[in-house]
BAPAZA-94354 format. One line per 3 residues: number of its first residue (from 1); their letters; for each residue x, y, z of N, C-alpha, C. Coordinates in steps of 0.1 Angstrom, whole numbers, always signed. Each point is the difference from the previous one (the first is absolute). Last residue first. Layout:
BEGIN
NUM = A = X,Y,Z,X,Y,Z,X,Y,Z ~ ... $
END
This chain:
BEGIN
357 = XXX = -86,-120,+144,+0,-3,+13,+2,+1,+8 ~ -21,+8,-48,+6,+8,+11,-1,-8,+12 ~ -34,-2,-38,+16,-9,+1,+9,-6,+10 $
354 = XXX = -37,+40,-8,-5,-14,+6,+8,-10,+7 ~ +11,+37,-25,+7,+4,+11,-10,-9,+7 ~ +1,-7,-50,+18,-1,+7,+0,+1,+19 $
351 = XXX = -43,+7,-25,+2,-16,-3,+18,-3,+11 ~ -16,+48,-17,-9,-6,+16,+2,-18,+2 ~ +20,+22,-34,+4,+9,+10,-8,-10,+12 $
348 = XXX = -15,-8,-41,+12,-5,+1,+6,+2,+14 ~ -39,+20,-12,+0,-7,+3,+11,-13,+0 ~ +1,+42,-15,-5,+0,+12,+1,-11,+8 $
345 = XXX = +6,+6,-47,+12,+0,+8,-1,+5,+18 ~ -37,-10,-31,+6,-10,-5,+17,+1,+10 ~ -30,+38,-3,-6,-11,+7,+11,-14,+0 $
342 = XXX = +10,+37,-26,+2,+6,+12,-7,-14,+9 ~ -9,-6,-42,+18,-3,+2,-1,+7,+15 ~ -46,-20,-23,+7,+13,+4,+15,-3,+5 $
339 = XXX = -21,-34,-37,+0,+5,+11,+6,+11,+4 ~ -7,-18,-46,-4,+4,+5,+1,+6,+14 ~ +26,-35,-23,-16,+0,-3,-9,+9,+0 $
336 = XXX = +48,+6,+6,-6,+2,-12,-10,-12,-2 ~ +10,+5,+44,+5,+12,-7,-6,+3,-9 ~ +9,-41,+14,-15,+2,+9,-2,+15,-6 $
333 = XXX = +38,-19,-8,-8,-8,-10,-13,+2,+6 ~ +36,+14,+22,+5,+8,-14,-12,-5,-7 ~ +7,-13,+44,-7,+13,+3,-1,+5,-16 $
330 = XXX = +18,-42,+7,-20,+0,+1,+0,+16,+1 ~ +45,-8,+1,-6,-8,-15,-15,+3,+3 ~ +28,+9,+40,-1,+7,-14,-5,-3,-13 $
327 = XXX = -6,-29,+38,-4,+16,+1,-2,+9,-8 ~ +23,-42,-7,-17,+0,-5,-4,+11,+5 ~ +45,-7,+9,-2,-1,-14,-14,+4,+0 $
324 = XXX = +13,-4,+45,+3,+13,-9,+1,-1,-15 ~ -10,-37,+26,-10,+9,+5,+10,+16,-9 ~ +28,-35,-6,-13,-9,-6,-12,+14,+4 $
321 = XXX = +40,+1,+16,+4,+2,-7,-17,+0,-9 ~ -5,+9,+48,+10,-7,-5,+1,+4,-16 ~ -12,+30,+42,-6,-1,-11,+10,-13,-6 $
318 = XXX = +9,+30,+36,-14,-8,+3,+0,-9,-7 ~ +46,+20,+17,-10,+1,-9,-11,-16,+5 ~ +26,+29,+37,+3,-10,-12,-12,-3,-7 $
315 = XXX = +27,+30,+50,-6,+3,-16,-4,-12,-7 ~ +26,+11,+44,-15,-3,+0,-9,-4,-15 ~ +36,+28,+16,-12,+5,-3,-8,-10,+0 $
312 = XXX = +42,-14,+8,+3,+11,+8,-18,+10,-4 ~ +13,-41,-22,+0,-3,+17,+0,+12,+7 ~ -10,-2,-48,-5,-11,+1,-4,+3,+17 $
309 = XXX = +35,+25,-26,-19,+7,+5,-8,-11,+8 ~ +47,-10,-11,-2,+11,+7,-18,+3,+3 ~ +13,-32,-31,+2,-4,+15,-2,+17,+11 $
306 = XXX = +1,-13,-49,-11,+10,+4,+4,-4,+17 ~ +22,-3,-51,+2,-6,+16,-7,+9,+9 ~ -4,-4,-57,+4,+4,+11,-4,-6,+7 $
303 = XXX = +14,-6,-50,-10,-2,+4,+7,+3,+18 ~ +6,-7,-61,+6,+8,+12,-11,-3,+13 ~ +22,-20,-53,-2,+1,+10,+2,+11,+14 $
300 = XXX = +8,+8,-47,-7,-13,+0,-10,-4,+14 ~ +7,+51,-20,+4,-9,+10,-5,-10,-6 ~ +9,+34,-41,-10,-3,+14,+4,-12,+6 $
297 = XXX = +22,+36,-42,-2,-11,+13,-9,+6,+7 ~ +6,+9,-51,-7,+9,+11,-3,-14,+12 ~ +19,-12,-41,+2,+22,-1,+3,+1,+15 $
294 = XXX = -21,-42,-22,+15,+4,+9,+5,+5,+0 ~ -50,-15,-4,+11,+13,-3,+14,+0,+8 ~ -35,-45,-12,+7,+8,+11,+9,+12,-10 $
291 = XXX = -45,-24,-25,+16,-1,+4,+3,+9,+5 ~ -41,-34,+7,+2,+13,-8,+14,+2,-1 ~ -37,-44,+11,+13,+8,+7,+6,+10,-10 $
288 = XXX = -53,-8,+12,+9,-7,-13,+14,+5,+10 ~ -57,-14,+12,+15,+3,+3,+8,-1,-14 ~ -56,+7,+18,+11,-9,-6,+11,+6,+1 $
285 = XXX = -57,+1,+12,+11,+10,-4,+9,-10,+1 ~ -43,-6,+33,+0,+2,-14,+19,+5,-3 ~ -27,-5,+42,-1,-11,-8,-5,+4,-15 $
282 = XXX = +21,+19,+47,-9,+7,-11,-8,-8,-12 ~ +35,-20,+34,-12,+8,+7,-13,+5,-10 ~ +41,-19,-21,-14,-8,+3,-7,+3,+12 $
279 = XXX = +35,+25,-22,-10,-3,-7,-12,-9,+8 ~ +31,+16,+28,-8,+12,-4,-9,-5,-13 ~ +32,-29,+13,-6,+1,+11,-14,+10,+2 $
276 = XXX = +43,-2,-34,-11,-11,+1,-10,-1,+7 ~ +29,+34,+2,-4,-1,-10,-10,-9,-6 ~ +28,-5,+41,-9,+12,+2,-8,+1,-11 $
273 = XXX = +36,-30,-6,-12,-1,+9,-10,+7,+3 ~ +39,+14,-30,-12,-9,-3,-7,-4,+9 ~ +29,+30,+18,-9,+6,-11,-11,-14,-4 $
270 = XXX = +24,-14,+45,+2,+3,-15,-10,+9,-2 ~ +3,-2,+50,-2,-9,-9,+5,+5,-14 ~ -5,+3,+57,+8,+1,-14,+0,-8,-10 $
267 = XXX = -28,-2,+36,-5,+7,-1,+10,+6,-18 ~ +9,-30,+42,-9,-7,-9,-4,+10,-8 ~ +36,+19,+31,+0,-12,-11,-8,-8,-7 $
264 = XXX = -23,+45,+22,+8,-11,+1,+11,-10,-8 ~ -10,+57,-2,-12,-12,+2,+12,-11,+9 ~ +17,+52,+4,-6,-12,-10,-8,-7,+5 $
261 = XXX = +21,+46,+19,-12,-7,+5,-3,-6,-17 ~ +44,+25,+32,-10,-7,-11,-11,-2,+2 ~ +29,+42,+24,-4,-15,-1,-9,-6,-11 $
258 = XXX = +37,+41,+28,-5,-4,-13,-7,-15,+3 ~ +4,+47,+32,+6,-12,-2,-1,-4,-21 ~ -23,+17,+57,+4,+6,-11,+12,-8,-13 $
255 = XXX = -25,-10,+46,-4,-7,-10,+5,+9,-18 ~ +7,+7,+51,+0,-14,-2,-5,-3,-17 ~ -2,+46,+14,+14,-5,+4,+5,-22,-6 $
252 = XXX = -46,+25,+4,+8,+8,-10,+21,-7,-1 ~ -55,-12,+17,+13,-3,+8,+11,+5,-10 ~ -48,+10,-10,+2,-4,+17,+12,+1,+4 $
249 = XXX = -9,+4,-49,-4,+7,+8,+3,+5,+16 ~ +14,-38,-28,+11,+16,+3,-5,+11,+6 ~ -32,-41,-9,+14,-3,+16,+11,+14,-6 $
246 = XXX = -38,-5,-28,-4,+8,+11,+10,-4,+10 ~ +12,-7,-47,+1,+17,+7,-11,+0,+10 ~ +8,-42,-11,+15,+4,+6,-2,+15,+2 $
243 = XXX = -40,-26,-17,+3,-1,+15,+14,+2,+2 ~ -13,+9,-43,-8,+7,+9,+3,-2,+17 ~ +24,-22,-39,+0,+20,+3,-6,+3,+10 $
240 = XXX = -10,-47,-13,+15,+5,+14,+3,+20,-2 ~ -39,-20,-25,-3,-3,+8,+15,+2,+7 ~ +8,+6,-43,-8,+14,+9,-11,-6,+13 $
237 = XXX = +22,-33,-23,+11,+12,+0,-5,+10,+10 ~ -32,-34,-19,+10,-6,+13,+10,+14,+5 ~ -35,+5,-35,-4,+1,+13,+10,-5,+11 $
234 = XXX = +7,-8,-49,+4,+14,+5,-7,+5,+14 ~ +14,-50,-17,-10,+8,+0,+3,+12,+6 ~ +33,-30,-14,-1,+0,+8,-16,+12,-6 $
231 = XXX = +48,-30,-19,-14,+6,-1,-3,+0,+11 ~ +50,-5,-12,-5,-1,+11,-19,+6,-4 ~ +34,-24,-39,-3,+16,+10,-9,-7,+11 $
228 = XXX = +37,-24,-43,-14,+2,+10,-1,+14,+8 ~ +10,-14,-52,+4,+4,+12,-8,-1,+8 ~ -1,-23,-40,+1,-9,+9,+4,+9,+9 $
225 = XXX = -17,+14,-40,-12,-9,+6,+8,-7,+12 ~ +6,+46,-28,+13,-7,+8,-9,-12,+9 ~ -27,+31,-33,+19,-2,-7,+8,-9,+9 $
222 = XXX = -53,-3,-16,+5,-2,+10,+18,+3,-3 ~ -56,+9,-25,+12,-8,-1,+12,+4,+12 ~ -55,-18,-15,+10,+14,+13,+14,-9,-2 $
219 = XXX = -41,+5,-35,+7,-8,+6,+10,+8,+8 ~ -47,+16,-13,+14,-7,-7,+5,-7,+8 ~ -46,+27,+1,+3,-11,-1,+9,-4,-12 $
216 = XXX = -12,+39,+29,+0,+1,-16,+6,-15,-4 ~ -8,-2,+42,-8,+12,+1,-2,-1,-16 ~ +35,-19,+18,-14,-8,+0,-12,+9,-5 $
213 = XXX = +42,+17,+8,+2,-9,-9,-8,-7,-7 ~ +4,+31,+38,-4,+9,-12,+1,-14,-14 ~ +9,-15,+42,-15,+10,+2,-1,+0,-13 $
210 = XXX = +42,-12,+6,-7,-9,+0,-15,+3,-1 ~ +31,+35,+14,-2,-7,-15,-6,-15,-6 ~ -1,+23,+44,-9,+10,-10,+6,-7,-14 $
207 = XXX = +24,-25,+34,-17,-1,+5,-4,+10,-15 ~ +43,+0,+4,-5,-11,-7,-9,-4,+2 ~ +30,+46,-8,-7,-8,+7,-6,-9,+0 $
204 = XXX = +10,+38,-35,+13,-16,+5,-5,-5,+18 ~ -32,+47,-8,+11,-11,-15,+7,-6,+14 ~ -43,+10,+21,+10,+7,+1,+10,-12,-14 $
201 = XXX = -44,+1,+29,-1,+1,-11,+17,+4,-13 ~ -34,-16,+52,+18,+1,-6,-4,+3,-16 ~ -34,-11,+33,+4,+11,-5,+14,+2,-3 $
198 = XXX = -10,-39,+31,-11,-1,-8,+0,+22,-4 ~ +45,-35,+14,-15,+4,+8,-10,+5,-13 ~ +60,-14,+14,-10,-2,-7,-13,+6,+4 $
195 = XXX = +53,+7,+10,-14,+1,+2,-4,-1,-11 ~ +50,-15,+17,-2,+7,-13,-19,-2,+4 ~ +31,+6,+43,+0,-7,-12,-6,+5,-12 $
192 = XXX = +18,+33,+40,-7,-11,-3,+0,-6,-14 ~ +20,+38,+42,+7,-8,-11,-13,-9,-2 ~ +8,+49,+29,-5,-15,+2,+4,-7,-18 $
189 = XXX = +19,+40,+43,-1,-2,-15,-9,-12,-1 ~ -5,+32,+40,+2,-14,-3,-1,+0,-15 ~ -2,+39,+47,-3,+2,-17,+9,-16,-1 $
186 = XXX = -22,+29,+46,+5,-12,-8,-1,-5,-16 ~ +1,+47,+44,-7,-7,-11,+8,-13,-4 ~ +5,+34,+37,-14,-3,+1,-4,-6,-17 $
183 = XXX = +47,+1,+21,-10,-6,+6,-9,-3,-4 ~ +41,+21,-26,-10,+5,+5,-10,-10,+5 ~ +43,-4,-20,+3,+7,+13,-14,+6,+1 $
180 = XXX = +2,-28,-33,+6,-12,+10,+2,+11,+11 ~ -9,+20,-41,-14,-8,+8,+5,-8,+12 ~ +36,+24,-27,-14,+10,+6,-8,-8,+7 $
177 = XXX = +40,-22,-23,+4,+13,+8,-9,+7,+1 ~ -10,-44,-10,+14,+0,+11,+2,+15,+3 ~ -36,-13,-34,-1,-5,+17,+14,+5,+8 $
174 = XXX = +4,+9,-45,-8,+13,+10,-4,-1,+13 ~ +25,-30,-29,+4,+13,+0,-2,+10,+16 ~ -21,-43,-26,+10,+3,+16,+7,+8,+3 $
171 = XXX = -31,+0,-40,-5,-1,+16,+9,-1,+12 ~ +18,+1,-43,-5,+15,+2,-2,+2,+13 ~ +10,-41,-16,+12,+8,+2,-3,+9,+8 $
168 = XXX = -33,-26,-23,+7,-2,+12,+8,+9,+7 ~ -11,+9,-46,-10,+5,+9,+1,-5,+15 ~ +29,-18,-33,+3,+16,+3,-12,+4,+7 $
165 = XXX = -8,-40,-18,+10,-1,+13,+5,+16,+3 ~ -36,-8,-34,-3,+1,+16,+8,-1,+8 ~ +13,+11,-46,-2,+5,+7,-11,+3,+15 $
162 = XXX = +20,-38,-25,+11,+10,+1,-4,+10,+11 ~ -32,-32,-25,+4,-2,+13,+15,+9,+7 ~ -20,+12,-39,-12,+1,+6,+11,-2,+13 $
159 = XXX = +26,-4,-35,-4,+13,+7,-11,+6,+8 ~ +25,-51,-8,-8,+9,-11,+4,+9,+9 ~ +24,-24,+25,+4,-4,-17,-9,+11,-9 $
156 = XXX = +12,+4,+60,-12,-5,-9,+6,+0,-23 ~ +6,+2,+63,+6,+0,-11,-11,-1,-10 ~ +18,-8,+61,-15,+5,-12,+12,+4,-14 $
153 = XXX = +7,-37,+47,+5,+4,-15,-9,+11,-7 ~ -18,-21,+46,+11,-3,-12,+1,+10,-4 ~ -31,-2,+35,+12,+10,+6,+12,-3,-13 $
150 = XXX = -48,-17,+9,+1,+14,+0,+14,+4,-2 ~ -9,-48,-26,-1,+5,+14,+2,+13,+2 ~ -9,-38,-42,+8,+14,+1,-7,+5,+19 $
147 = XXX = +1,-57,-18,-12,+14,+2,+10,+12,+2 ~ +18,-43,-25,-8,-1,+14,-8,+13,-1 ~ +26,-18,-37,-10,-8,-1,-8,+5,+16 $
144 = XXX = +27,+28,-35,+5,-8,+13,-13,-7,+3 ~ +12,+38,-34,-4,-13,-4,+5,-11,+11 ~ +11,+47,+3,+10,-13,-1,-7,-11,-5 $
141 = XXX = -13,+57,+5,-4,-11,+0,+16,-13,-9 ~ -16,+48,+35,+14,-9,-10,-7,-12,-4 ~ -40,+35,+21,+15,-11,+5,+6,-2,-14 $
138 = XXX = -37,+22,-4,+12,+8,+8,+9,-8,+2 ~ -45,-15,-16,+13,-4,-10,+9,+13,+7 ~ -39,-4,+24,+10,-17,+0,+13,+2,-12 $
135 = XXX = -28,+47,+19,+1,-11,-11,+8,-13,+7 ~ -21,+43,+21,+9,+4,-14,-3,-12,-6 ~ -21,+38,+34,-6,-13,-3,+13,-2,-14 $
132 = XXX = -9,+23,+55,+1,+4,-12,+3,-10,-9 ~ -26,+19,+41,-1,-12,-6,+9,-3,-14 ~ -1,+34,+46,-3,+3,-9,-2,-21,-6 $
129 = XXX = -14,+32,+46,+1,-13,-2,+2,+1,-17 ~ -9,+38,+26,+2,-7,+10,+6,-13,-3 ~ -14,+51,-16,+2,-11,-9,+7,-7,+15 $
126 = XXX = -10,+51,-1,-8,-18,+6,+1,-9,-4 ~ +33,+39,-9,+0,-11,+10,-11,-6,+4 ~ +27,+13,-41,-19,+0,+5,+2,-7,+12 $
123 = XXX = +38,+8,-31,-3,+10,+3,-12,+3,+7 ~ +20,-43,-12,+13,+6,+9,-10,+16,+0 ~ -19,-22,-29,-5,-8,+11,+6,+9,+9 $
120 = XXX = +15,+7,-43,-14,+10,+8,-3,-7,+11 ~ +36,-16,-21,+4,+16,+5,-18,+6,+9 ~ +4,-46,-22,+6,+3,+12,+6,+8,+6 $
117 = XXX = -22,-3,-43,-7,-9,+12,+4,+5,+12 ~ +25,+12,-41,-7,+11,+5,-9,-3,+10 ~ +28,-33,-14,+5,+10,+9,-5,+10,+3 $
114 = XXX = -17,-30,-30,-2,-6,+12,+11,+10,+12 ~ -3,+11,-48,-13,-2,+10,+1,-2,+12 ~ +37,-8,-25,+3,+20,+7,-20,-2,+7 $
111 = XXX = +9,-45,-17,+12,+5,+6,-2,+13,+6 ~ -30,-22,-30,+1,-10,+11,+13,+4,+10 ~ -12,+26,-38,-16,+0,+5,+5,-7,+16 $
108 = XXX = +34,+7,-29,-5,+14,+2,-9,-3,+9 ~ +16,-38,-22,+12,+9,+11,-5,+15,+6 ~ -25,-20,-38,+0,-9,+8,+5,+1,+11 $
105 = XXX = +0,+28,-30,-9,-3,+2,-2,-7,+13 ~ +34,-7,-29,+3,+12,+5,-14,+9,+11 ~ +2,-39,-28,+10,-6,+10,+1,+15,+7 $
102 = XXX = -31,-25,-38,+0,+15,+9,+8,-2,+10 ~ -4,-37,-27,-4,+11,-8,+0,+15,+4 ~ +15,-39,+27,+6,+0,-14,-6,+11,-9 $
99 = XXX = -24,-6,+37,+6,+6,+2,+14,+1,-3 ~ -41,-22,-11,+0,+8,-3,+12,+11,+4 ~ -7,-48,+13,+8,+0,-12,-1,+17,-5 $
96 = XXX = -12,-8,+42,+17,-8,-4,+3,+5,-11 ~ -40,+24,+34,+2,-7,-16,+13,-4,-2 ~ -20,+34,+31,-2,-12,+3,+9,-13,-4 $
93 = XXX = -2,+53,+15,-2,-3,-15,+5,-18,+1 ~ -28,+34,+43,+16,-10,-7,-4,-1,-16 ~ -26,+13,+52,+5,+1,-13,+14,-1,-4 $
90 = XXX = -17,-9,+41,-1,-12,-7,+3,+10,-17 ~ -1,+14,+58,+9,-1,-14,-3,-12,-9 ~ -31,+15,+46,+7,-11,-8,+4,+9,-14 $
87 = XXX = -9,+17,+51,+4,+4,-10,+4,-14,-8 ~ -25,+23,+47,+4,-11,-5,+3,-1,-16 ~ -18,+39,+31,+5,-8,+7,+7,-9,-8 $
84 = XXX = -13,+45,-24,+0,-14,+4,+3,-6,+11 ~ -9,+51,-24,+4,-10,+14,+1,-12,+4 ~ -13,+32,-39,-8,-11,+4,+6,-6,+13 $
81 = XXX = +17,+36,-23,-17,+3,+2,-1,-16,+5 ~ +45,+5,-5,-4,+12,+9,-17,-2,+1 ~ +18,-26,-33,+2,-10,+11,-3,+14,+15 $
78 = XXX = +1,+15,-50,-13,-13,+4,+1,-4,+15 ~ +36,+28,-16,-15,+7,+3,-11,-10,+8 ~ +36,-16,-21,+3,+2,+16,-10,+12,+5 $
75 = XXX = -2,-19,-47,+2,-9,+11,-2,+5,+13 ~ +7,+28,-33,-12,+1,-3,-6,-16,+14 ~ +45,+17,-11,-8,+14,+10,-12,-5,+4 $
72 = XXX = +30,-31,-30,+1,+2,+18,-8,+9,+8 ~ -1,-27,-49,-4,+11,+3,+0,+1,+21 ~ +6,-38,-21,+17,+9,-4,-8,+14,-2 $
69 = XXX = -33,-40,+9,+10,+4,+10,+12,+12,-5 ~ -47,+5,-18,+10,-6,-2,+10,+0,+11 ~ -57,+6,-9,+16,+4,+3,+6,-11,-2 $
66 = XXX = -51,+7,+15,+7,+1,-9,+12,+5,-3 ~ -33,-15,+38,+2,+9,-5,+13,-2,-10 ~ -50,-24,+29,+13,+0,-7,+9,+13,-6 $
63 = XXX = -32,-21,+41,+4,+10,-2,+11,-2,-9 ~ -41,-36,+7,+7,+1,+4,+8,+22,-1 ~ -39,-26,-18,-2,-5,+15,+17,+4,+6 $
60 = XXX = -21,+10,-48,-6,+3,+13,-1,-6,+11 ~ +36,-7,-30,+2,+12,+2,-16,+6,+5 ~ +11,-44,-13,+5,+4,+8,+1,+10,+3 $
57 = XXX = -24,-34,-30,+0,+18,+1,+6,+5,+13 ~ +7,-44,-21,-6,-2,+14,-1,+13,+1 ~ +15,-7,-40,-7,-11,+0,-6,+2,+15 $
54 = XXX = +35,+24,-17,-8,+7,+0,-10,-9,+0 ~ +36,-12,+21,-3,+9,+8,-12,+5,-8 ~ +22,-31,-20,-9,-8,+13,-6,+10,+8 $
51 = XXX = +8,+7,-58,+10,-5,+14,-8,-3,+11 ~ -10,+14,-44,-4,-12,+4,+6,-6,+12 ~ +10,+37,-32,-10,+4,+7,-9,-6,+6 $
48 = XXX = +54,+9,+1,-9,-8,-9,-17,+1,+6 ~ +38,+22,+22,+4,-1,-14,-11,-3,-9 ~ -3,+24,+49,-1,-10,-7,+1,-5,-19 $
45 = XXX = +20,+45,+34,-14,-9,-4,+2,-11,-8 ~ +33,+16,+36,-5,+5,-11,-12,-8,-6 ~ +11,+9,+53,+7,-4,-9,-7,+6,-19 $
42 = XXX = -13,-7,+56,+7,+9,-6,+8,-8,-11 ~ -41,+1,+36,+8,-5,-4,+6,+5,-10 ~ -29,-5,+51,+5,+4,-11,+10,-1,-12 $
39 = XXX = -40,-20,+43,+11,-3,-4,+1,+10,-13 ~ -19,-11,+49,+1,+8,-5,+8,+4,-13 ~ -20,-45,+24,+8,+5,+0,-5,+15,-9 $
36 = XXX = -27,-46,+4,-3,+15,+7,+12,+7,+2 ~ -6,-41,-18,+5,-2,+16,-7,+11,+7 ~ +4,-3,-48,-9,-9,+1,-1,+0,+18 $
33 = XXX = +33,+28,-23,-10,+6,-1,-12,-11,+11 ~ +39,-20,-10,-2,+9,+6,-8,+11,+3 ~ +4,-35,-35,+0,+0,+13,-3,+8,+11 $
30 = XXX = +7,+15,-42,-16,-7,-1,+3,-5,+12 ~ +37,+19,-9,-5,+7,+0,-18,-5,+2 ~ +37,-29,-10,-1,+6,+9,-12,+12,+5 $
27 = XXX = +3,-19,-43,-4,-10,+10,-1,+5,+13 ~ +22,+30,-30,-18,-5,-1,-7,-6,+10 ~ +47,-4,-11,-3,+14,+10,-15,+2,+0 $
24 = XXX = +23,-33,-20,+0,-1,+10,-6,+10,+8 ~ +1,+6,-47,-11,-12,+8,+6,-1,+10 ~ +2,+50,-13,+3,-14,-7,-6,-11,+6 $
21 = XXX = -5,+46,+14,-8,-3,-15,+4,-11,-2 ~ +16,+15,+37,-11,-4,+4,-9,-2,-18 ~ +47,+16,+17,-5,-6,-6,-11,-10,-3 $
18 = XXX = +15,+22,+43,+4,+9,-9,+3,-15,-10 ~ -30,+15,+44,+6,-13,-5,+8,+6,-13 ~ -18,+15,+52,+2,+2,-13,+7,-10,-6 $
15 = XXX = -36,+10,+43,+11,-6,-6,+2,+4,-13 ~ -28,+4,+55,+6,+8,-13,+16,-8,-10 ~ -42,-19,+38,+13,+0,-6,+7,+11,-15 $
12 = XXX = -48,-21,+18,+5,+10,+0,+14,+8,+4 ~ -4,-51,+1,-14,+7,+3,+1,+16,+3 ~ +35,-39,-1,+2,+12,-8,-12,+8,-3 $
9 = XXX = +7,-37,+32,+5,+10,+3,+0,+6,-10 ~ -31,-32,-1,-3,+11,+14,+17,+8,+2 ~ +5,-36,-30,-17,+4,-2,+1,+16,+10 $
6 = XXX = +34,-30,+6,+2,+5,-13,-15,+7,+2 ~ +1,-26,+30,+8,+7,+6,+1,+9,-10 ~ -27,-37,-10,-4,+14,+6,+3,+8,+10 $
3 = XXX = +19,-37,-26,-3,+12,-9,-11,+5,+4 ~ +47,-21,+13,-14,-3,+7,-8,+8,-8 ~ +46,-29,-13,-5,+14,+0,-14,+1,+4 $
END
């Protein structure tokens, strides 16, 4: 990925991001901004008052506006005033296990949302290039030892992952009967691993709880120490968003579609590894194994086939397994020394497109 092909094309670029209060969408949003994009963003306010978006005061550098996707008038209003050229979908109700607690919620936010996504896009014609963003757990999961590819099986056991494969569904829906007959735009479901990075603060996740562990110095207790996940630093993901919505931009046809974007096989690792790895970056804190809810399944094994992006974009993560633990770990412990977090995740940014080859 050339990243001053990236650089110089989204340089006042009109863009909307819709979940820009959460951490991916943060992150994003601090990127892009950082290029000089014109960037706005839509979603609900930030839950917690320690989140990443309000940590980098994102709202004087960027255009935020407040809302709910399942509020349609108030969406497709949004998307009339701001004209976008380039549109990343990232809001979502995130959470595996929370979405045992809120299943309805859940289906509402990640499902009829993401349809109201693609009614308003379908109603803006400067939207040129959409990004729309669901999950690795879309796919059927078989516990199969090789990598889930664009084109398997989608399914899902919780209601989180349930309702990103219906959010699949949706997208092809719409690709096949409206976007695929209009030229002038390229809309690409994208799928990624489980993100780590420096502002995550978010319940049952294992980076913020490990954080929060040390922090009030306990012991980080661990429910499923031997699933593995595909880690991957949340700059990797949103580093292929970015360069697939500027090839839909350009080449709408070629590149409309679904595609992954995981780490490497060196990169899958256990809970406990990870767990471990973060203590002794941080050099302090301890492990206990906790007891698995067996209420509430979670994947043993899951992990994707990025061949597609790899050869046909070009695409592949920067960051080894080893450089994405301590990124995130130093940005958490540089943090609560003190350091500016807007700086701190700046400078992450600028470390990843150094990277960049």
């Amino acid at each position: 990925m050339e990243k001053m092909v990236i650089s110089e094309f989204y340089k006042n670029k009109r863009i909307l991001i819709t979940g820009d209060t959460g951490f991916k969408g943060s992150w994003l949003a601090l990127w892009l901004n950082s290029l000089g994009a014109k960037v706005y963003g839509y979603a609900l306010p930030a839950e917690i008052g320690n989140a990443h978006f309000n940590l980098l005061n994102l709202p004087n550098d960027i255009t935020h506006i407040d809302g709910n996707l399942l509020d349609f008038d108030k969406l497709n209003q949004t998307f009339q005033d701001v004209q976008p050229k380039i549109v990343f979908h990232l809001a979502a109700q995130a959470l595996v296990r929370l979405s045992y607690d809120k299943p309805q919620l859940t289906f509402e936010t990640n499902v009829t949302g993401s349809v109201n996504i693609l009614e308003a896009v379908r109603k803006t014609n400067s939207v040129k290039s959409l990004i729309y963003v669901t999950s690795d757990k879309c796919y059927k999961n078989k516990e199969w030892i090789w990598g889930y590819r664009e084109n398997d099986e989608l399914g899902g056991h919780d209601p989180y992952s349930a309702s990103k494969a219906a959010a699949e569904i949706v997208f092809s829906s719409y690709r096949d009967s409206f976007f695929s007959k209009n030229k002038n735009i390229g809309v690409a479901s994208v799928r990624a691993g489980n993100v780590i990075g420096g502002g995550d603060w978010a319940l049952d996740r294992i980076i913020p709880d490990c954080i929060r562990s040390i922090m009030n110095k306990k012991e980080i207790e661990i429910r499923n120490p031997n699933a593995t996940r595909p880690w991957q630093h949340v700059l990797e993901p949103l580093s292929g968003y970015m360069l697939l919505a500027k090839k839909l931009y350009e080449d709408p046809t070629q590149f409309s579609g679904s595609w992954n974007f995981g780490p490497t096989i060196e990169s899958i690792k256990t809970v406990k590894e990870l767990t471990e790895k973060t203590i002794g970056i941080f050099g302090k804190g301890s492990v206990i194994i906790g007891n698995t809810d067996k209420q509430k399944h979670e994947a043993g094994l899951l992990h994707l086939n990025c061949d597609k992006s790899n050869h046909q974009l070009a695409w592949n993560p920067v960051w080894n397994f080893e450089q994405t633990v301590k990124a995130t770990i130093e940005w958490y412990k540089n943090y609560l020394n003190g350091e500016n977090p807007k700086l701190l995740s700046l400078k992450n940014i600028d470390q990843f497109m150094e990277d960049l080859k």
